[in-house]
Backbone as CSV, one residue per row, in Angstrom:
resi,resn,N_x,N_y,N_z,CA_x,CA_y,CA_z,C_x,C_y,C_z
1,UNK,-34.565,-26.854,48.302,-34.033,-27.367,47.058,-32.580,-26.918,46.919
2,UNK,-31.611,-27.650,46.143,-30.098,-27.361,46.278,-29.822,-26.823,44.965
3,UNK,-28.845,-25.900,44.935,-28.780,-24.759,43.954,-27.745,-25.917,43.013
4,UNK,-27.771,-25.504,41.597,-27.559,-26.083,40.353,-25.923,-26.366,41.056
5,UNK,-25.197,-25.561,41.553,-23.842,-25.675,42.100,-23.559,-27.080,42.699
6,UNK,-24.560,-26.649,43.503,-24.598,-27.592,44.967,-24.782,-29.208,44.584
7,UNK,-25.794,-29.279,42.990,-26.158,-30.556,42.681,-24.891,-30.831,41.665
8,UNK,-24.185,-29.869,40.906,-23.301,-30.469,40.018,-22.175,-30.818,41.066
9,UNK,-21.802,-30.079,42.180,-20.447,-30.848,43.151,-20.729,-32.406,43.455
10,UNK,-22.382,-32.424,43.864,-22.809,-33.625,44.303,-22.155,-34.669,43.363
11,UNK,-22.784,-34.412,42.148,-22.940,-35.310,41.021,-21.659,-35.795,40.853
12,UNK,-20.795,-34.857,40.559,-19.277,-35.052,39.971,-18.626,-35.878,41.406
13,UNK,-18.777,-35.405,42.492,-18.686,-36.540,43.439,-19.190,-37.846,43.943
14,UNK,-20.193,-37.945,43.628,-20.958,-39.345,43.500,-20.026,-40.215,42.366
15,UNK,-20.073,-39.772,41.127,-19.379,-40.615,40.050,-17.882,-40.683,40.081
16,UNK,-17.210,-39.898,40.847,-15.775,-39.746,41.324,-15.083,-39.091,39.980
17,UNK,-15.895,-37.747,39.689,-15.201,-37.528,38.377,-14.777,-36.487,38.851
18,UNK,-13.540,-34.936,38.457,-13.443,-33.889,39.345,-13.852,-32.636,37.858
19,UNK,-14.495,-31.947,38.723,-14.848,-29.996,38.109,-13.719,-29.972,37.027
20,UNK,-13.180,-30.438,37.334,-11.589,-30.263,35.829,-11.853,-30.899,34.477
21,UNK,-12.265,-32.227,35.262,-12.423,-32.866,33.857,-13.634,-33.223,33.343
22,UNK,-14.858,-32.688,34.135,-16.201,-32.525,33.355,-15.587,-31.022,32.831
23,UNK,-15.032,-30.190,33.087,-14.828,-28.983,32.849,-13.933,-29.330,31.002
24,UNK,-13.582,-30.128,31.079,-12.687,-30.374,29.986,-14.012,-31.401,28.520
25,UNK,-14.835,-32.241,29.166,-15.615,-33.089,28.741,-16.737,-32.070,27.528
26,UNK,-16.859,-30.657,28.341,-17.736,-30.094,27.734,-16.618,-29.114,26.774
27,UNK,-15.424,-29.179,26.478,-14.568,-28.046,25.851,-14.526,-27.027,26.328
28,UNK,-14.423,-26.853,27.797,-13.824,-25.801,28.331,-13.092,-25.788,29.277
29,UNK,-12.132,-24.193,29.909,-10.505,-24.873,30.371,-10.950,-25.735,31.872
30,UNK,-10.308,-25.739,32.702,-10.048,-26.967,33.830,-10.599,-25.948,35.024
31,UNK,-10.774,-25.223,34.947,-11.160,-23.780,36.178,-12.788,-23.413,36.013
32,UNK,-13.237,-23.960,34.348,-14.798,-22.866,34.485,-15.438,-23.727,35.338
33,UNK,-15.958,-25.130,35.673,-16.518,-25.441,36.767,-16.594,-25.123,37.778
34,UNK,-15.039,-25.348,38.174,-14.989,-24.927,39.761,-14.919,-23.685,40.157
35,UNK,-14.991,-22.816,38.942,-15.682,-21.123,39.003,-17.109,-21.292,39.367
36,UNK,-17.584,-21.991,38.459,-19.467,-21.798,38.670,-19.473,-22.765,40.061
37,UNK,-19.093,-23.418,40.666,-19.546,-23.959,41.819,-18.843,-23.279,43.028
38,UNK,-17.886,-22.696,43.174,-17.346,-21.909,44.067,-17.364,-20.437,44.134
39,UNK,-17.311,-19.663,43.266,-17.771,-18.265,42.817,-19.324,-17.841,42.053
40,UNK,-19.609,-18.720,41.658,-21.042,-18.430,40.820,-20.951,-17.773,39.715
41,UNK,-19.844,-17.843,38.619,-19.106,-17.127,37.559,-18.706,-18.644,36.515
42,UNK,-19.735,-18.804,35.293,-20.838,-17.791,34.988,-22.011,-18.017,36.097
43,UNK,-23.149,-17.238,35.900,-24.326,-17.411,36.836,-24.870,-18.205,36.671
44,UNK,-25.025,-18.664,35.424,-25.964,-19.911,34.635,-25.201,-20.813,33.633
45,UNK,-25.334,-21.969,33.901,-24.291,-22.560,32.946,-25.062,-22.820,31.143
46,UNK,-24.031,-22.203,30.321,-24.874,-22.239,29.120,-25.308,-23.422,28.512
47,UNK,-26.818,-23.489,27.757,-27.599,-23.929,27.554,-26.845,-25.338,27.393
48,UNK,-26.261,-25.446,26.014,-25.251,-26.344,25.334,-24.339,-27.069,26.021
49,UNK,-23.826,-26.341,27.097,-22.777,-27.134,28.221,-23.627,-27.532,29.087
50,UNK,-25.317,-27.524,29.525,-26.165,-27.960,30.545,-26.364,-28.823,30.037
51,UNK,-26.817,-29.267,29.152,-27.483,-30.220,28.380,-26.429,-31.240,27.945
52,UNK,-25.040,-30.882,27.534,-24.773,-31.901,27.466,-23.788,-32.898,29.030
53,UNK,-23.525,-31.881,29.730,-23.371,-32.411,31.341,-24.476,-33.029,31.894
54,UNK,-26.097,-32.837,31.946,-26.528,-33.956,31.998,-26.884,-35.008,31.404
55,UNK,-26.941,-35.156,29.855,-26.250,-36.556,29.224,-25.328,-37.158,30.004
56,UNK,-23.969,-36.838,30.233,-23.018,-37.271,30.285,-22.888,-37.666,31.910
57,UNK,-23.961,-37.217,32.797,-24.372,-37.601,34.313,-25.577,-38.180,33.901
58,UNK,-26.347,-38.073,33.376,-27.371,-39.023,33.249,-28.582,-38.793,34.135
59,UNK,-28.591,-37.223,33.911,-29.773,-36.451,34.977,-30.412,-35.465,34.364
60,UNK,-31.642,-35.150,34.906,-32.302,-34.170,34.210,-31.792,-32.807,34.002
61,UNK,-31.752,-32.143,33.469,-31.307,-30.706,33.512,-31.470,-29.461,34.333
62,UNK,-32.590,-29.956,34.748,-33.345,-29.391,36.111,-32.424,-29.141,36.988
63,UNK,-31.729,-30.267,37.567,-30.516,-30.510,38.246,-29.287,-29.610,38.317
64,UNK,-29.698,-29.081,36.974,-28.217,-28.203,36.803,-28.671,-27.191,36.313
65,UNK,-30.048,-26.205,36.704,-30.200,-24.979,36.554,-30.973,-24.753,35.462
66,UNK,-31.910,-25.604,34.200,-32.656,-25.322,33.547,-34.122,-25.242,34.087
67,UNK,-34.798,-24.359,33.393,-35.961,-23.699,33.864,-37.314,-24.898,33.620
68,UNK,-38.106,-25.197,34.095,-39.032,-25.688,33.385,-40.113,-24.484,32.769
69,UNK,-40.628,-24.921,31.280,-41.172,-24.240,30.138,-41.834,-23.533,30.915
70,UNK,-42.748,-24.038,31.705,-44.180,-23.166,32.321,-44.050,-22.297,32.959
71,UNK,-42.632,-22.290,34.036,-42.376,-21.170,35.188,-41.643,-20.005,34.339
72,UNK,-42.900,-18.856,34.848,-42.232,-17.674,34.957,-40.574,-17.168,34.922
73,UNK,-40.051,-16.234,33.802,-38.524,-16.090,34.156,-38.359,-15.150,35.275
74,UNK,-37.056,-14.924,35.908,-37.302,-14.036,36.553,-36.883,-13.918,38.359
């Protein structure tokens, strides 16, 4: 399975959009993407900016590092 990174580079490349300006889409500066996909900083992208990046890709959240309810944290 491909890590939340690995599927948001995909994504933003499939739709020809760049880490800058989904980075900008969710109100934040032009660098925090391509932090979390190249450094892993933050570790998890927060709740509010997951959710609404996959609206705005049009994918489950899963995709980008949310947990499903049932699995164990951890």
């Amino acid at each position: 399975m491909s890590s939340p990174q690995q599927n948001l580079r995909q994504l933003a490349a499939d739709r020809g959009e760049s880490l800058a300006n989904l980075s900008a889409v969710i109100g934040r500066n032009a660098a925090y993407l391509q932090q979390f996909v190249a450094r892993g900083s933050p570790r998890r992208l927060d709740d509010d900016d997951r959710l609404f990046l996959a609206q705005h890709l049009n994918v489950s959240e899963r995709l980008l590092g949310a947990r499903d309810p049932w699995e164990p944290c951890g």
